[in-house]
N, C-alpha and C positions, 0 to 999 in steps of 0.2 A: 118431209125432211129436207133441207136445205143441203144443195149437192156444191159441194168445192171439187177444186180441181190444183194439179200442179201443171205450171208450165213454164218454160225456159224463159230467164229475163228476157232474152233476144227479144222473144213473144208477147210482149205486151203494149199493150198499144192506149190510147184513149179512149175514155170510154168506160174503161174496166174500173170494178170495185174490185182494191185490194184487201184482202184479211190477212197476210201474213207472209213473213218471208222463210225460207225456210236455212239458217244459218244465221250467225252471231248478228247481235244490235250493232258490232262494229261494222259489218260487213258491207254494210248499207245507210245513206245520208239521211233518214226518215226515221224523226222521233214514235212520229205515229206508227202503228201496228193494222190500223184498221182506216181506208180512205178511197175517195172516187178519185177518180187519176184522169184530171181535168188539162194539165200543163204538160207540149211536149219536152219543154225541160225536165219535167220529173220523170217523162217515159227513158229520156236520154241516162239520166240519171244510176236509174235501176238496170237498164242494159249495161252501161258500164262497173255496175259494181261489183262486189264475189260473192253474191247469195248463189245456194245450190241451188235454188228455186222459188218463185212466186206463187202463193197462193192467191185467186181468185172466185171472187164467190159472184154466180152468173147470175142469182137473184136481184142483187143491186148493182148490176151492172152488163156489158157488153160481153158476149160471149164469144171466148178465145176460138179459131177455127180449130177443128179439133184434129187430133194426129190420130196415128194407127196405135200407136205404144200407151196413149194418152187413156187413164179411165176414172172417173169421176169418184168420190170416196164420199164416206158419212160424215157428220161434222162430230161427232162423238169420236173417230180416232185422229183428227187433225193433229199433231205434233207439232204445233205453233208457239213452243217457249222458245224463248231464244238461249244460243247455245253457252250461255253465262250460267243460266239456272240449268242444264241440263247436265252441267259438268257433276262429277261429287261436291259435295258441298259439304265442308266441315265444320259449319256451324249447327248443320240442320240438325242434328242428333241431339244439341244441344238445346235446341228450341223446342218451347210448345205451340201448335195451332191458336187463331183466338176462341177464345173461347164464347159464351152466353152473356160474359159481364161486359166484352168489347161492343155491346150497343151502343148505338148514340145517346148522349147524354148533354144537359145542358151546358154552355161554359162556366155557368156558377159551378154545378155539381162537381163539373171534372176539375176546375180550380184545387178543388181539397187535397181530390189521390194525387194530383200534378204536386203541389206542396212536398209532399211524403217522398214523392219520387226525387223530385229536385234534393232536399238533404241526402238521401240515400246516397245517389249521384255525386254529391260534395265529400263523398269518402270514399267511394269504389275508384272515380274515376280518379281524383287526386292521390287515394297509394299507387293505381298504375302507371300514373305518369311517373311519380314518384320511384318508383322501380326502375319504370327505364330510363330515369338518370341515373341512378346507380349502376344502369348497365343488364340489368335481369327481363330473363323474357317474357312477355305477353302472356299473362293467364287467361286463356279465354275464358274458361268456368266460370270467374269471377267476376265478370262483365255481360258473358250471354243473358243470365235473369234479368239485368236491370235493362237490354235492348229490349228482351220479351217485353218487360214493362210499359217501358216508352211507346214501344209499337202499339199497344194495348190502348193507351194513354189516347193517341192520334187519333187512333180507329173511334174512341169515340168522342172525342171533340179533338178537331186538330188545331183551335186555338187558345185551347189551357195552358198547354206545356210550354209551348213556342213562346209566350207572355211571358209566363214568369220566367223563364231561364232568359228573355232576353234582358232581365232587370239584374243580371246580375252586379255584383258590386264587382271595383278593379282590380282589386287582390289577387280575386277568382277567375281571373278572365281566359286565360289558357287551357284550363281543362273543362271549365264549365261552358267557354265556347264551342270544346267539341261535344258536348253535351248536346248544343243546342241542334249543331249542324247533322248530329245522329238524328235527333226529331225532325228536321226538316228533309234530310232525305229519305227517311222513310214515306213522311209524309207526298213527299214530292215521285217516288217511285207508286206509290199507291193511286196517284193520279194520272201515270202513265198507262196503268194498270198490270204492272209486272206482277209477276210470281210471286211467292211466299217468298221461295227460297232464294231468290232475286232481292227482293224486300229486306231480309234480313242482313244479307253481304251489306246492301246499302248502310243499313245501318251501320253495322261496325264500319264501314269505312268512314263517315261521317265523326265517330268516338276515335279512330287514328289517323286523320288527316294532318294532325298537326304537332305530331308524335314528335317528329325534328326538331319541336323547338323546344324538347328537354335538355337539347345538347346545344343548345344558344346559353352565353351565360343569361342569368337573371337580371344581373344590370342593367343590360338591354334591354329585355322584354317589359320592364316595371318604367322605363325612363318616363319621365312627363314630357322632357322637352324632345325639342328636332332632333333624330338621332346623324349620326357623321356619316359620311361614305364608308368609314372600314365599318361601323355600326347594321348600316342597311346590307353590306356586304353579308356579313354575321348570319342577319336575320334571312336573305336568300338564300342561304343554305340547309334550310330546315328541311324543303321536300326529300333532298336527295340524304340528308343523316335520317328523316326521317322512315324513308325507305331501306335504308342499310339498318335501322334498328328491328325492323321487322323480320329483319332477313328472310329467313326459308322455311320461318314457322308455319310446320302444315295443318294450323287447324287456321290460321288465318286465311280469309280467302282471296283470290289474286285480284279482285276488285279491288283489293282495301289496300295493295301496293299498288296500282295504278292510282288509285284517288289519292294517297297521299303524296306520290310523286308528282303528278299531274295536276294538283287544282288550281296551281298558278298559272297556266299558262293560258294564255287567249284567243281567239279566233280570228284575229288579223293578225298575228304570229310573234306579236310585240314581250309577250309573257315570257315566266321561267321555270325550270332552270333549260330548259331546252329550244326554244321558239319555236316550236308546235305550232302550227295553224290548222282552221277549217276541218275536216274531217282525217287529219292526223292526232286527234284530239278524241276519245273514247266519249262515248256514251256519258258513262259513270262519271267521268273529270271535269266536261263539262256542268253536270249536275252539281258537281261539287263545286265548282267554282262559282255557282251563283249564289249557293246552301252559304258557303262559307263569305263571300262578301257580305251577304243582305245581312245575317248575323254580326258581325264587323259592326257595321256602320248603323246598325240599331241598339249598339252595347255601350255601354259607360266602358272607357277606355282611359289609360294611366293619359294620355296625351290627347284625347277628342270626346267631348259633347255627341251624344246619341242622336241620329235621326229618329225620326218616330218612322212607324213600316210605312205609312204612305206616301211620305216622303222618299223614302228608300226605294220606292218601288219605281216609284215615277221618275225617280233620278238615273238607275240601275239601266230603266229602259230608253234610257237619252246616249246610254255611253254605245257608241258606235264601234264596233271593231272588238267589243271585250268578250261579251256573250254570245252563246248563238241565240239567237233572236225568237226563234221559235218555241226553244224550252222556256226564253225568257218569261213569254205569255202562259204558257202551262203551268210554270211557276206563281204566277198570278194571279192565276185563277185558282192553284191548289191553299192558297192562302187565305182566301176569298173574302180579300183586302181589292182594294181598287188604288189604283196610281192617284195622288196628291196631280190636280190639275185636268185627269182627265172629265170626261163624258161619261153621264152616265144615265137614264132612262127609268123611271120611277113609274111605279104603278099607279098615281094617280092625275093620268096626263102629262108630268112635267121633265123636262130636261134638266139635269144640276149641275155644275162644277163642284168636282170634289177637291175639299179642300185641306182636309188634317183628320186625324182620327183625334177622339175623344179624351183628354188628359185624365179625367177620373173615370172614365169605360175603355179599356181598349178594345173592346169586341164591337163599338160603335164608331159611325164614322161621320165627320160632319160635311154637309153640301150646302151650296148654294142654286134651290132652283129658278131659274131665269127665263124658261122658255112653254109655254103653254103649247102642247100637239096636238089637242081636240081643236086650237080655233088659230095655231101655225101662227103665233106675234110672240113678241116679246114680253116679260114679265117684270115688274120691280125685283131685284134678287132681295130675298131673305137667307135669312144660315139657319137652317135646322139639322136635328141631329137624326140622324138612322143607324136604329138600336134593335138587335133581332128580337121578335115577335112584338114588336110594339110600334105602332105612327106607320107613315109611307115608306113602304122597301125597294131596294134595287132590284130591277130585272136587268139590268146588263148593260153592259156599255154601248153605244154609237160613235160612228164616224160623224164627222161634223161637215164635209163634204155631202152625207146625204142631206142635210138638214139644210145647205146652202147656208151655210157660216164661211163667206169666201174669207173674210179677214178672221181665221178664229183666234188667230195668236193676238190679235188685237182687240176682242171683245172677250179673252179670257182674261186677259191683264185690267180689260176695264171690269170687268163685276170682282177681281181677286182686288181689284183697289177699293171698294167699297164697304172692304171688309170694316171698317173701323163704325161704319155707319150702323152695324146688324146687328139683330141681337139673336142670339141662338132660342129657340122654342124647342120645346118637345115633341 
C-alpha cells in the first residue's frame, strides 16, 4: 500500500513527489495536484504559500526527514479535495452521479443527444436570463438538469457539444455563449481532475458568467459596428451587475460569483473591473477567462467573423500577460485540438505543421508533414487531413529546438507558404 505522508511547506525540498496539498486551490500557485518537485523556485514557492500542509508520497520521490509528531497514513483516508469542494455545496443535492450511459461514445453518436441538448438549452437558459432582466431570482432547479446533461454530454465525447454550440447563430450569442463556457469548463475541470462536486460549481459558473449583461442595454450587446467609449464603458460593467444580480442566493455556489465577477481580469493585471494580477486571480476566474475568450472568438458574432479552434488556440497562446500560461496548455490539451502553426509528431515517422481544422469535419484536423524521423531530412510537405480512427494520427507535439530547427519561425512560414501548391489527401 503506498504510504503518504503530511509535512510542513517549510519541509519540502527537491526531489519530492507532491500528491496534494492540504487547503483551498487558492491557497497555493500550482494548477497541478499531483508532481515531482524538480525547480527551487517551485520549493520557494510552496514554502511561501498558506497550504496547511503538503502531502508527499515517498514512492515517487525523496523522502522528507522524518519528525517525532510525523506518521505515515493509508492512501485510502487521504483528504486531498480541495477546500472548494469540501465546503457545502448547494448544488449537490441537486445533481445526479454519472451514470452507465456517460461512456464514451463516438463524435458522430454524441452529435445527436448534443443536438437535443443544445434546443433544450435555447429555452432554459434564455427564460433565465430572461428573468434576470426583469429583475427575478435565479432558479437553480431549472437549470441544475440541463448542467447534469451537458456534463454527461462531455464525459462522453467532449467534442460534440463544444461544436455545435460554438455554431451558434448572433441573435443567440449571449446566452448560448454561456452555454458554451458551462461545457467547456466542465470540460476543462474534468481535466484537472477535480471533484464531482467541484465539477458541477464549474459548471454553473460557466451558465452565470455573463449574467451582467442582462443589465447592458441590448443595443449595445446586438451592435454590428465599433461600439463608442460610453458603449465599452456600458459593457465593462457587466461582472460587477452581474455579481450584484446574483447577490446572496444560497443555492448558488461562491465559485459562480467569483467567475462571474472575475473572468475579465488577467494576469499581467491589465484586465477588469479590478486589475487583478498573477495569483490574486482564483483558480476558477482564471479557468473562466480562457473558457469564455476561446468561445468568443470561435462564435459568429453581431460585429466579427469566427476563428475556427485552431486558430484560436494558437492565437490565445501568443497573447503574453492575458492567461496563465500553464492552464493555458491544460486547456489544450482538454480540447484535444492542437494550436494552428504548431509541431506535431505523427505515428508514421513524420513531423507536420498544423495548419486549420477541417471545414466539413471539425473533429479532423489538417497538417502539413515535412520532416522524415526514421532517416532525420527534410520532406516535400503535402496537406493531409487527420481524422479519428482513420489514416496517420497525432501522438503529440515537439519542441523544434529538439529537432534542431534553429530558424523554425522561418521554415514554418516557408512550408505555411506552399500552401497554395498542395492538395489535401485522405
Amino acid at each position: 500500500m503506498r504510504v503518504l505522508r503530511h509535512i510542513k511547506p517549510a519541509d519540502v525540498a527537491t526531489g519530492m513527489f507532491i500528491h496534494g496539498f492540504v487547503g483551498s486551490w487558492f491557497d497555493h500557485p500550482f494548477w497541478r495536484k499531483k508532481f515531482l518537485l524538480e525547480d527551487d523556485d517551485d520549493v520557494l514557492k510552496i514554502r511561501q504559500s498558506r497550504v496547511d500542509a503538503v502531502i508527499v508520497d515517498d514512492e515517487r520521490g525523496s523522502v522528507p526527514a522524518p519528525r517525532a509528531a510525523e506518521r505515515p497514513f493509508a492512501m485510502p483516508s487521504l483528504p486531498s479535495a480541495p477546500r472548494l469542494a469540501t465546503q457545502p455545496n448547494p448544488l449537490a443535492k441537486r445533481y445526479t452521479a454519472p451514470t452507465a450511459a456517460t461512456k464514451s461514445t463516438s463524435f458522430r453518436q454524441e452529435s445527436k443527444r448534443a443536438a437535443k441538448i443544445v434546443e433544450k438549452s435555447k429555452k432554459q437558459v434564455g427564460a433565465m436570463f430572461e428573468a434576470a432582466r426583469m429583475g427575478q431570482a435565479i432558479k437553480v432547479a431549472d437549470v441544475a438538469p440541463l448542467i447534469d446533461e451537458i456534463r454527461d454530454s462531455v464525459e462522453r465525447n467532449n467534442k460534440a457539444l463544444t461544436n455545435l454550440v460554438r455554431l451558434k447563430s448572433k441573435d443567440e450569442y449571449t446566452y448560448m455563449h454561456s452555454v458554451a463556457v458551462c461545457a467547456l469548463m466542465i470540460n476543462f475541470a474534468r481535466k484537472l481532475d477535480l471533484d464531482e462536486n467541484t465539477i458541477r460549481s464549474m459548471g454553473m459558473a460557466g451558465l452565470l458568467h455573463d449574467l451582467g449583461k442582462m443589465a447592458v442595454p441590448q443595443m449595445i450587446l446586438d451592435k454590428n459596428g465599433r461600439l463608442t467609449d460610453e458603449e465599452f464603458s456600458a459593457i465593462r460593467t457587466h461582472p460587477e451587475r452581474g455579481h450584484a444580480l446574483i447577490g446572496d442566493n444560497p443555492e448558488i455556489p461562491d465559485v459562480a460569483r467569483d467567475v462571474c465577477l472575475h473572468h475579465h481580469e488577467k494576469m499581467d493585471g491589465t484586465g477588469y473591473p479590478f486589475g487583478l494580477q498573477g495569483n490574486e486571480i482564483s483558480l476558477a476566474a482564471r479557468m473562466g477567462a480562457i473558457c469564455d475568450v476561446y468561445d468568443a472568438v470561435t462564435s459568429n458574432r453581431p460585429y466579427k467573423d469566427p476563428w475556427t479552434p485552431c486558430t484560436a488556440l494558437g492565437r490565445m497562446a501568443q497573447w503574453e500577460g492575458h492567461f496563465d500560461e500553464r492552464l493555458m496548455q491544460v486547456f489544450i490539451n482538454s480540447m484535444g485540438l492542437y494550436p494552428a502553426g504548431g509541431l506535431v509528431r505523427l505515428n508514421d515517422h513524420r513531423l507536420a505543421l498544423v495548419v486549420d481544422n477541417c471545414e466539413d469535419d471539425p473533429s479532423a484536423i489538417r497538417v502539413r508533414p515535412f520532416y522524415c524521423t526514421s532517416r532525420l531530412q527534410l520532406t516535400k510537405p503535402v496537406e493531409i487531413i487527420i481524422a479519428p480512427d482513420r489514416g496517420p494520427q497525432i501522438l503529440g507535439t515537439e519542441r523544434p529546438e529538439f529537432w534542431h530547427f534553429d530558424d523554425w519561425a522561418a521554415l514554418r512560414q516557408s512550408i505555411l507558404a506552399k500552401g497554395a501548391d498542395l492538395s489535401a489527401a485522405a
